[in-house]
Each structure stands twice: as structure tokens, then as C-alpha cells.
C-alpha positions as CSV (number, residue, x, y, z in Angstrom):
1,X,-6.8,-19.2,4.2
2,X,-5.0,-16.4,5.6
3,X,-1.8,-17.4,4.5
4,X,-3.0,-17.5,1.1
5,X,-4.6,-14.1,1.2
6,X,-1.1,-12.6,1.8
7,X,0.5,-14.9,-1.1
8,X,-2.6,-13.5,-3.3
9,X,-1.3,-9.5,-2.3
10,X,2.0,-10.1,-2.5
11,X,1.4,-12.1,-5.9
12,X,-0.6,-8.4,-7.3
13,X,1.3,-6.2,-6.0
14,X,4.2,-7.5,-7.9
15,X,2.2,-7.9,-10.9
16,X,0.8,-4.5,-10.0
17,X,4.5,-2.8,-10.3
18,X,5.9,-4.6,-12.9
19,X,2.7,-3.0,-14.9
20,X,3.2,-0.1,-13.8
21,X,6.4,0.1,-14.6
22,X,6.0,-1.3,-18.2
23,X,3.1,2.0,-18.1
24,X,5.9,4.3,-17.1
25,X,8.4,3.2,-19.3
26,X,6.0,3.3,-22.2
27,X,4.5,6.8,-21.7
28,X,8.5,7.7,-21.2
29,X,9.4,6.0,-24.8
30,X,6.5,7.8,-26.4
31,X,7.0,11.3,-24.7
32,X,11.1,10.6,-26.3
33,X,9.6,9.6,-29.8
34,X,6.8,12.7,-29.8
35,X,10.1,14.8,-28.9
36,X,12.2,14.0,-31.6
37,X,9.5,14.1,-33.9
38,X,8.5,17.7,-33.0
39,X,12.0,18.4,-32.8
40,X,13.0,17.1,-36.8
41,X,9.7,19.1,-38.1
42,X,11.6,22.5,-36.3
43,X,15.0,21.4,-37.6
44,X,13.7,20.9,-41.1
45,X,11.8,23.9,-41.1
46,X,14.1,26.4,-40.1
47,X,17.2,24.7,-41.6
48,X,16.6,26.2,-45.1
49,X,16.5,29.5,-43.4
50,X,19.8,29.5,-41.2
51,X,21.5,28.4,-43.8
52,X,20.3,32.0,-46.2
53,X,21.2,34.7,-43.0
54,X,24.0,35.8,-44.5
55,X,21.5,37.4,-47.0
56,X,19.4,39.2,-43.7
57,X,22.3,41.8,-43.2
58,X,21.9,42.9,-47.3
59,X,25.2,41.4,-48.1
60,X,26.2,38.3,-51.0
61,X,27.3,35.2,-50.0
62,X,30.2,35.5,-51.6
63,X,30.8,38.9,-50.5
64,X,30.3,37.8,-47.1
65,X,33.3,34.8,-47.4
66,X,35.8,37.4,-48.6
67,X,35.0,39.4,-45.9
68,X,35.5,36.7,-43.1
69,X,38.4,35.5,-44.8
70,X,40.1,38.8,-44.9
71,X,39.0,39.1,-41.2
72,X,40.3,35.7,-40.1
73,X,43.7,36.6,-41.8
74,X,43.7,40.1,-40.1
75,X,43.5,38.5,-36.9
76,X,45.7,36.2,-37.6
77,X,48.5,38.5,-38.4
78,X,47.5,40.4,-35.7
79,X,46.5,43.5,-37.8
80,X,43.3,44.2,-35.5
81,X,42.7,43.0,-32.0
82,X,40.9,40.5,-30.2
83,X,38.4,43.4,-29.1
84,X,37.8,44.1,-33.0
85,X,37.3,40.4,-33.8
86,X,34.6,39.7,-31.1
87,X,33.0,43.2,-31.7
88,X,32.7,42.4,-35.7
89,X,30.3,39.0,-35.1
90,X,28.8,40.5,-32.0
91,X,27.6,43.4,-34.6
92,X,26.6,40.6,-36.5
93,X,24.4,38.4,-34.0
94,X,22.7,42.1,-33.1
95,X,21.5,42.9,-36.9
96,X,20.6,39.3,-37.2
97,X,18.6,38.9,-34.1
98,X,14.9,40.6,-34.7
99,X,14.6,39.4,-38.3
100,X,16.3,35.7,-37.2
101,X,13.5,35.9,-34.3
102,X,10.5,37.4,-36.1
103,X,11.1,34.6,-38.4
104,X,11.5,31.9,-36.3
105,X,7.9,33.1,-34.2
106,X,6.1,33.3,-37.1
107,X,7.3,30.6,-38.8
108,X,5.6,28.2,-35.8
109,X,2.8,30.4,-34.6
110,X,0.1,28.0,-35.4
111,X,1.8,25.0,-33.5
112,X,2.4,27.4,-30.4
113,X,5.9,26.7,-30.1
114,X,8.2,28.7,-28.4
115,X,11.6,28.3,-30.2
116,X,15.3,29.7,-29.4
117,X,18.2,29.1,-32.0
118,X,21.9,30.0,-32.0
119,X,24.3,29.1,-34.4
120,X,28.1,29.4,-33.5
121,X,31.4,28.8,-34.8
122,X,33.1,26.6,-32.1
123,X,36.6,26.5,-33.8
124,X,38.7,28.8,-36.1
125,X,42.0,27.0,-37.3
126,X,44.3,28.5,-39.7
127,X,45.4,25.5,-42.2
128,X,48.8,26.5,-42.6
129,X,50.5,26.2,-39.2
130,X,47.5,25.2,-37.5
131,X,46.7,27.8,-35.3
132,X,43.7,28.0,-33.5
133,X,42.2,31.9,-33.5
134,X,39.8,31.4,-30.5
135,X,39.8,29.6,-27.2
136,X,35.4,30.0,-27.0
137,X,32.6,29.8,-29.3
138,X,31.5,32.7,-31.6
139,X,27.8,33.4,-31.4
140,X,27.1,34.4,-35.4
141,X,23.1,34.1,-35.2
142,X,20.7,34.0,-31.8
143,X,17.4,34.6,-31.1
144,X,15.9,36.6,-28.7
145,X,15.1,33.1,-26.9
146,X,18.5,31.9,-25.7
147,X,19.5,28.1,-26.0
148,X,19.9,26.6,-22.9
149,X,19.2,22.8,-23.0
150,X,19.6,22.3,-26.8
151,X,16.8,19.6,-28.1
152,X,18.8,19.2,-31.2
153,X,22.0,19.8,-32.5
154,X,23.5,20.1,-36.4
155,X,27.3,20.7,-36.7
156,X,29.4,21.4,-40.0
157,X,32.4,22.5,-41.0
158,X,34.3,23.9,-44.4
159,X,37.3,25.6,-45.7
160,X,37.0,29.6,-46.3
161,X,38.1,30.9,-50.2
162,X,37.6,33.9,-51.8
163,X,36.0,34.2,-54.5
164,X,38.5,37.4,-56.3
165,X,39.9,36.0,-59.2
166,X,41.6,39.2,-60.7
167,X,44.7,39.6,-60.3
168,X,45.1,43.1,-59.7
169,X,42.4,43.4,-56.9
170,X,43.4,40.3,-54.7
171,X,45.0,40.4,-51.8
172,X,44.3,37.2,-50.5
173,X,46.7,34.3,-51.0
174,X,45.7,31.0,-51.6
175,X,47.2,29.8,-48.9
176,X,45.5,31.6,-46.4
177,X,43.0,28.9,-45.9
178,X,41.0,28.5,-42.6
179,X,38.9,25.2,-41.0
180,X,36.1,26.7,-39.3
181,X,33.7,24.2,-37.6
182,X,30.1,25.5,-36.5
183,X,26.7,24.3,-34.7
184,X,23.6,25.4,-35.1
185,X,21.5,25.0,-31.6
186,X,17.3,24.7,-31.5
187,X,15.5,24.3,-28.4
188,X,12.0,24.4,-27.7
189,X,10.9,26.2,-24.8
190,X,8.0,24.9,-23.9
191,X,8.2,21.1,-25.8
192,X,7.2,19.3,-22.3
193,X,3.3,21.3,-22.4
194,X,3.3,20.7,-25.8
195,X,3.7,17.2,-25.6
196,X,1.6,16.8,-22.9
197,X,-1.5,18.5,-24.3
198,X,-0.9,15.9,-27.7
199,X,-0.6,13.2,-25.6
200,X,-3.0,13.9,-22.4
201,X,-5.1,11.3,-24.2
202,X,-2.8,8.3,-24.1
203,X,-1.6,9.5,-20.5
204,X,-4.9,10.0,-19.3
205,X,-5.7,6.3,-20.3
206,X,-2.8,4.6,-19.0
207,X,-3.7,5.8,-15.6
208,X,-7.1,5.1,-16.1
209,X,-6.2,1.7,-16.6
210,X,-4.1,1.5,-14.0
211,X,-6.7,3.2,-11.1
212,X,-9.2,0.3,-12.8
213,X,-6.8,-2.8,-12.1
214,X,-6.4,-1.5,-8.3
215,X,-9.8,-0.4,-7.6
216,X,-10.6,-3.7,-9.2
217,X,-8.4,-5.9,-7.1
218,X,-8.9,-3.7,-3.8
219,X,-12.9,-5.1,-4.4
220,X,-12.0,-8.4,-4.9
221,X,-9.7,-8.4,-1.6
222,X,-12.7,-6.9,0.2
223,X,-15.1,-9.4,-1.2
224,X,-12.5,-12.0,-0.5
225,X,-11.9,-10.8,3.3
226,X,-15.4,-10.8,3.8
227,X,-16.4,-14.0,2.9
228,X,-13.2,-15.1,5.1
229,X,-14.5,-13.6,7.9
230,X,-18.1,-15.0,6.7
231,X,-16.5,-18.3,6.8
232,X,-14.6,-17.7,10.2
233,X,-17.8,-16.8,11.9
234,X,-19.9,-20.4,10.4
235,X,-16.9,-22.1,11.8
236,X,-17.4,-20.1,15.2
237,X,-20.5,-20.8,15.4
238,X,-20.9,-24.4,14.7
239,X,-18.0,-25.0,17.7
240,X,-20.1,-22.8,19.9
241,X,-23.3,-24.7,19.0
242,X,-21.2,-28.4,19.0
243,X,-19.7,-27.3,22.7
244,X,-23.2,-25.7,24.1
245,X,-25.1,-28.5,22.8
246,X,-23.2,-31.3,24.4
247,X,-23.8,-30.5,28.1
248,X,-27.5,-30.3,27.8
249,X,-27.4,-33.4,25.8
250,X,-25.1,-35.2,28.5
251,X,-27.4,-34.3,31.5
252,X,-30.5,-35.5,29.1
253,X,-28.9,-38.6,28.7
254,X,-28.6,-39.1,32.3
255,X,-31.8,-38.0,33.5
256,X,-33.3,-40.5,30.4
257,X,-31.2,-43.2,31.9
258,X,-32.6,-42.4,35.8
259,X,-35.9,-42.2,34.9
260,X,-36.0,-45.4,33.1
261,X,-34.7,-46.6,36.8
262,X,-36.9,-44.7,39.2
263,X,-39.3,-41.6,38.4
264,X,-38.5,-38.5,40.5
265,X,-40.1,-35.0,40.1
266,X,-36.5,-33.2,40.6
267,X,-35.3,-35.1,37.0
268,X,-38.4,-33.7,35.5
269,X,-37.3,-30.6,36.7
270,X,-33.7,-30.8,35.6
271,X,-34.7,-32.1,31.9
272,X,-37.0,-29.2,31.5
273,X,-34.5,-27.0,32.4
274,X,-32.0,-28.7,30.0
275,X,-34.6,-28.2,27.3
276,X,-35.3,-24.6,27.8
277,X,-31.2,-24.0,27.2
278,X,-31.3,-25.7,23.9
279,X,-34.7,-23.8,23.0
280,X,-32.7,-20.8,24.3
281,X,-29.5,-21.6,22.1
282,X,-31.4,-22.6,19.0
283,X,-33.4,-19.3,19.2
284,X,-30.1,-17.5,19.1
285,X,-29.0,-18.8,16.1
286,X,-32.2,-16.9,14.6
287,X,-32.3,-14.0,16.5
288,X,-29.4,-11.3,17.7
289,X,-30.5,-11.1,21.3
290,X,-30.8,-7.5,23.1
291,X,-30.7,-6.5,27.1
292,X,-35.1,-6.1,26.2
293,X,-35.5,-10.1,25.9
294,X,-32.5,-11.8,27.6
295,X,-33.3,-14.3,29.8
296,X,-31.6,-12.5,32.9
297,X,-29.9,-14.5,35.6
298,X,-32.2,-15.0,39.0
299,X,-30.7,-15.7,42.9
300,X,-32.0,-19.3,42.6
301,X,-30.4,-19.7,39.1
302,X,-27.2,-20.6,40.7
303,X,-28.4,-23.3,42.9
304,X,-29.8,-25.1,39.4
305,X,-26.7,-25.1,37.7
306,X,-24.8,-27.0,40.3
307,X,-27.6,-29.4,40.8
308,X,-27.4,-30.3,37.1
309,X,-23.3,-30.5,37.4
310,X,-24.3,-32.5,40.4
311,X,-26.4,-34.8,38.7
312,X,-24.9,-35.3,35.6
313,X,-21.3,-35.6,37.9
314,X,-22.3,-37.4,41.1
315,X,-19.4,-39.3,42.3
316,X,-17.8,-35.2,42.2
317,X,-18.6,-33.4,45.4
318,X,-19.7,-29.5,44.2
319,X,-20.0,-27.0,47.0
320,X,-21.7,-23.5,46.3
321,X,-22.0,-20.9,48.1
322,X,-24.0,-18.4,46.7
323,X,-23.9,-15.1,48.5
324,X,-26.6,-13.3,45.9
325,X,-30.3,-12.6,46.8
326,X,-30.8,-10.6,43.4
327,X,-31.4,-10.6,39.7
328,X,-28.5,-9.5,38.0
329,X,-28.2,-8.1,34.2
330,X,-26.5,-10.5,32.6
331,X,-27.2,-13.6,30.3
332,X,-28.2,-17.0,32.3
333,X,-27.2,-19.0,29.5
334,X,-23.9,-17.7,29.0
335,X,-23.2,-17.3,32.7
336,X,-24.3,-20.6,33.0
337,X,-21.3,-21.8,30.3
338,X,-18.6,-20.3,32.1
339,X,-19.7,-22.4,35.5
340,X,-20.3,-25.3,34.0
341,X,-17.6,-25.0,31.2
342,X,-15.2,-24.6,34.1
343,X,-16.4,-27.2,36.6
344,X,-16.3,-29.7,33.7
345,X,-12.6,-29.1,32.8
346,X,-12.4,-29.2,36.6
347,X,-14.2,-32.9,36.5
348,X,-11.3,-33.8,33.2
349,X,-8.7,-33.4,34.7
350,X,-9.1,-35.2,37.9
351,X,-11.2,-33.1,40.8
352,X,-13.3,-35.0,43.2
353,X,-13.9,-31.6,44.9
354,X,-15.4,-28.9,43.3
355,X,-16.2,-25.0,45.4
356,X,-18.2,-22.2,43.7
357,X,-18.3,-18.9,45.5
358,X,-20.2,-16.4,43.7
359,X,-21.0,-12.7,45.2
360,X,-22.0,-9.5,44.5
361,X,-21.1,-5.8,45.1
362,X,-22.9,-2.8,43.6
363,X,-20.8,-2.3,40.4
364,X,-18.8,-5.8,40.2
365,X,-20.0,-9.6,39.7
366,X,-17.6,-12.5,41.1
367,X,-16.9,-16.0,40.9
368,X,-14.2,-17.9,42.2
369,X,-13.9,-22.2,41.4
370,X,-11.6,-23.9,42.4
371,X,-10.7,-27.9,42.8
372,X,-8.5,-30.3,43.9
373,X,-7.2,-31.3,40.9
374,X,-4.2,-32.0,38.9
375,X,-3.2,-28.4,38.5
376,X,-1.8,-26.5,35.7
377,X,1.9,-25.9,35.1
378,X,2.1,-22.0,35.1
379,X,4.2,-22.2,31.7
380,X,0.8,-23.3,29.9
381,X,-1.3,-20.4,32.1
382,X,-1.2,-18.2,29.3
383,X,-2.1,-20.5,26.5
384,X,-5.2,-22.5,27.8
385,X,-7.7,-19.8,26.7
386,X,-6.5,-20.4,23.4
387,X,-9.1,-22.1,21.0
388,X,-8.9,-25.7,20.4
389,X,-5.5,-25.6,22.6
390,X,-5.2,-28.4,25.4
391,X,-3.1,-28.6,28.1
392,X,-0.3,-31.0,27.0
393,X,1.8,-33.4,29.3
394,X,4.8,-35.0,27.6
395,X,3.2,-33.4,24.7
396,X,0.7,-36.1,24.6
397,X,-3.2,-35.5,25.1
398,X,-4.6,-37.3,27.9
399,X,-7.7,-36.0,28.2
400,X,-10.8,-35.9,25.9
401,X,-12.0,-32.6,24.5
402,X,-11.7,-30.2,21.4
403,X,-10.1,-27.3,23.5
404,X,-13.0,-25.0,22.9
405,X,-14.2,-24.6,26.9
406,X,-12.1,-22.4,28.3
407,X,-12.0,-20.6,25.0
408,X,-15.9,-19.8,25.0
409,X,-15.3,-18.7,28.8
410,X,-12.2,-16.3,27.8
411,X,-14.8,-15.3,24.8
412,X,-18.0,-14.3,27.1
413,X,-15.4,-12.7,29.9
414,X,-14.1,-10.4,27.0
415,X,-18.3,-9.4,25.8
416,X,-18.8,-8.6,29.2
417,X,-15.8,-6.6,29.9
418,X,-14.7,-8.4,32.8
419,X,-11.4,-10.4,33.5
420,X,-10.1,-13.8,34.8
421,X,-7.1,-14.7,36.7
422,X,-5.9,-18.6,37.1
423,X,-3.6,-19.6,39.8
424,X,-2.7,-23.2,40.0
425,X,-0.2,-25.4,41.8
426,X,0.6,-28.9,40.3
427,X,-0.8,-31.8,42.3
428,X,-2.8,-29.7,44.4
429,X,-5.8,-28.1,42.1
430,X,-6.5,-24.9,40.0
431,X,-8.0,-21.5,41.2
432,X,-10.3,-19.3,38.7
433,X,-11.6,-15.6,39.6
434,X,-14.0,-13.9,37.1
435,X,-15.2,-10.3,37.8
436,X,-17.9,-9.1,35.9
437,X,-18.8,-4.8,35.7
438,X,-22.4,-4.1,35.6
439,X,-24.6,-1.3,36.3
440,X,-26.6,-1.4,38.8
């Protein structure tokens, strides 16, 4: 079950990523689309306008190609310096700039864009000999805004001419042609709020959805983990019942079988006792017990529970000595499991001989059994308080059981605190101490 649990999260949390993933890559895609979409609407719009600045400073088109062309020839003949050159479109780009950026603001107000634009001329060739007149770009137009990460981009390119056809007053040859590429720059300042605040819905969804599958399967691992552990604990408690039950029910037998024989008082006594413990354990299964009604443990309480180990075992010798003359604060019944849970694996694996010692000091209980047994091989010391784990001898089991005892004994040990040590030697018997803390 457990096993598949962890198949089950390792199974969602790939499915998990790979949505996610498919989430991310799809708010990603759209937050690209919405971009280029806001981007073309800006381009189109102010396209129109770019393409008309020449007009802004007052002067023709036309007017304004002669006058480049006789410029680029100046240059070119080296008739006015580099200084000259650069100061002439830098005069330009200043005039240009408020009306360029007045426009542009205005142009966009209502969508709340913040836009920056630059046009440029990149390269000046002369056609003739193919000389290049710049080694930078030529900022013609800007905004106040400058262009850092360009959003979009539009390039062109054309061949100046004049457009003087007399005669008389040109002084520009034909073949004074020029290749002049440029590109025209738009960037949006603030495009990643404004594409969040169109698409915070969508966004805002996908995440939703997202919290909703993991919230969803964190539940139904909880509900699943509890009904594990649900299961887990009905398992635990039908062993405990199955392992409690049989003792009582073995010494009933017996007692059945010697009254049938002979009638003594002293089996009366031992079957009532019997049936008190199974009233006891059937009330638990009913009741959560509390230190107000347990049935505490008395002096004489340990003098019963070896006479019933001695009747229901009497070809095994069990010798007690029971150095407590007070009630103590624990559980009979459960103290009465680890004895007899104890001498009975005692009795499986081969003891005729059987001591108890159980004393008392202020703040500690103890109880030491040992036998004369088979012993235990010390490599299996730490696995025999394992549930349903049996001590193995050519890895074959040779005794009956379900490995459950000295699990139930580990298990009452631990509720009470307290600790046990096993010493064993093979061939010559098996040592338990238990100490038990309890407040006097």
C-alpha cells in the first residue's frame, strides 16, 4: 500500500509539471502574440507619420532630397567636415524631437502607452566608387523616449536624385547617386504592464487552475493516508486481539479439560481470572482506557500470573520471586502480556526452567526472565522485536507462532517509556530485563 502511495505521488507530480509547464508555455505564447499585436497597431499607426517628418521642419520633400544630396556630395568631396556633417542631422533630430514626441504621446494617450521611436540612416554609400561616408548610424528623428530594446523594427533603403531639371541652376550631376539604407526603431516602454493588466484574467485563471489540481490532490493524499493508517490500525488491532485472545483461551481449555477430570476450587479460580482478561480486552476495544479506571496491578497479581503459566505449562518449572508488597500504576493486563508473552516464547523454544524476578524502587519497575533454553544468536538480537519476524535457523521455521509476541512486548515497553535489554548465549538460555519509570 505504501509502495503504491509513492508510485501514486510520483505518477502526479509528473503529471503536475508537465501541466504546468504546458500553463507556462501557453501564457508565454500568448504574452508573445498580445506583443506583436500591440506592437503592429503602433507600427501601423505611426508609420504614416514618420514617413511625412520631413514636412515638421517647414521644408518640401523634394526640397529636402536636393538638400541631402548636395550635402552627401559635399562630404564626399570633402568640401565640409565630418563635424559639419554630424552637426547638420543632429540640428535635424533636435527640431524634430518635441513635435515627433508630442505626436507620438498623443497619438496613444487613450491606450496608455509609453512609446520611444528613432529612425536612422545606418549606411551612406556613394554609387560610383562605392564609398561608404559613415562608419555609425545617423540619428535623423528620436523621441524624447530613447529606444533601447527595439520591439519592432522596419528598414528601407533608396537611391537620392534631385529633382532640378534646368539646366542653368543644377549643379548636381547625375552621377552623383547615393544608396542610403535606414531603420526606423519603436519600442514600448511599458508593453510588459500593459500586457499584463489585458491578460491578468487569463493569468489569473491558469493559476487558479493550477492551485485547484494541487490543493485537490494534496486532499486526496490526505484522505488516502488516512484511511491507510485507518486500515493499519484494524490490522493492529485484530493481531493484538488474535495474540491476547489465545492465552486466555489456551488456559480455558485446560482448566475445561481438568475439571472434566477432578473438580478443584483453585481452577475455578484460574478460569475466572481468565474470564475477567477477556472481559477486560473486549471492553477495550470500546472504550480508550484512562489512569481513572485501569485495572492497576496488585502485590499478589504476580503470583497469579505464574500460576496460570504454571497450569496451563506444567511439565515447565516457573520460579518467581516477587520482591513487591505494593500496588503499582501500571496496567495488569498489559503487564501481564509481557510476562506471559515472554515465558511463552521461553516455553517455544525449548526451556524446562523458567525464573521471574520482579522488584521495585521508588521511581523504576523491573523484571528480569530468563530460561534455560535454546538461546538466541546475537546476529538476530536486533530483529526479534520486529512484527511478525521469527527467529530463523537454516532459514527454516521451526517453531509455531505469527511473530507478534515479542512485538506486543517491544510495543507496551515503548507506551510506558521503559526499555528492554536481551542477552543470550546459544545452547545455554536467553536473559530479558524490562525497566519500567513511574511516579510514585
Amino acid at each position: 500500500m505504501i509502495l503504491k502511495s509513492k508510485y501514486l505521488v510520483l505518477l502526479f507530480a509528473t503529471i503536475f509539471f508537465l501541466l504546468l509547464g504546458i500553463q507556462v508555455y501557453f501564457m508565454y505564447k500568448t504574452y508573445q502574440v498580445k506583443e506583436r499585436e500591440i506592437y503592429r497597431t503602433v507600427h501601423q499607426g505611426l508609420t504614416s507619420y514618420t514617413d511625412k517628418l520631413e514636412e515638421v521642419t517647414g521644408v518640401k520633400k523634394d526640397d529636402t532630397d536636393d538638400l541631402l544630396q548636395k550635402l552627401f556630395i559635399s562630404y564626399h568631396n570633402k568640401e565640409i567636415s565630418k563635424k559639419d556633417f554630424l552637426d547638420y542631422f543632429e540640428k535635424n533630430r533636435k527640431n524634430t524631437q518635441a513635435p515627433l514626441s508630442n505626436y507620438v504621446d498623443s497619438r496613444f494617450k487613450k491606450e496608455g502607452y509609453k512609446i520611444a521611436a528613432k529612425i536612422e540612416y545606418y549606411s551612406i554609400v556613394f554609387i560610383p566608387d562605392s564609398t561608404r561616408l559613415i562608419d555609425k548610424p545617423i540619428v535623423l528623428y528620436e523621441t524624447k523616449n530613447k529606444v533601447e530594446n527595439p520591439g519592432i523594427s522596419s528598414s528601407g533603403k533608396w537611391i537620392t536624385s534631385s529633382s532640378v531639371t534646368s539646366l542653368e541652376n543644377s549643379t548636381i550631376k547625375k552621377d552623383n547617386s547615393f544608396l542610403i539604407k535606414s531603420k526606423t526603431d519603436f519600442e514600448i516602454l511599458n508593453i510588459k504592464s500593459i500586457i499584463f493588466k489585458e491578460l491578468i484574467l487569463l493569468f489569473t485563471c491558469c493559476i487558479i487552475l493550477l492551485i485547484s489540481v494541487l490543493m485537490l490532490y494534496i486532499i486526496t493524499v490526505k484522505n488516502l493516508m488516512k484511511h491507510q493508517k485507518q486500515i493499519e490500525f484494524l490490522h493492529s488491532v485484530v493481531d493484538t486481539i488474535s495474540h491476547e485472545f489465545k492465552t486466555p483461551i489456551a488456559t480455558l481449555k485446560v482448566a475445561s479439560k481438568a475439571l472434566k477430570k477432578d473438580f478443584n476450587p483453585d481452577t475455578l479460580l484460574l478460569i475466572d481470572r481468565q474470564i475477567i482478561r477477556l472481559e477486560k480486552l473486549m471492553h477495550q476495544l470500546h472504550e480508550d482506557e484512562t489512569e481513572e479506571n485501569i485495572d492497576k496491578i496488585d502485590s499478589e497479581d504476580w503470583d497469579f500470573f505464574i500460576k496460570d503459566l504454571a497450569f496451563t505449562y506444567p511439565e515447565i518449572q516457573f520460579n518467581l520471586e516477587n520482591k513487591i508488597a505494593q500496588q503499582l500504576p501500571f496496567d495488569k493486563n498489559l503487564i501481564e502480556t509481557i510476562i506471559k508473552n515472554l515465558c511463552e516464547n521461553s516455553v517455544k523454544y525449548g526451556a524446562n526452567t523458567i525464573k521471574i524476578i520482579v522488584e521495585n524502587t521508588q521511581y523504576h519497575l523491573s523484571i528480569e526472565i530468563s530460561d534455560n533454553g535454546q538461546g538466541i544468536d546475537k546476529k538476530e538480537w536486533k530483529n526479534i522485536f520486529e512484527k511478525f519476524y521469527r527467529i530463523q535457523s537454516n532459514n527454516i521455521h521451526n517453531t509455531k507462532g505469527l511473530g507478534l509476541g515479542l512485538y506486543f512486548v517491544k510495543k507496551i515497553i515503548k507506551s510506558y517509556r521503559g526499555t528492554i535489554e536481551v542477552d543470550s548465549i546459544i545452547k545455554e538460555g536467553t536473559t530479558f530485563k524490562i525497566h519500567l519509570p513511574y511516579e510514585s
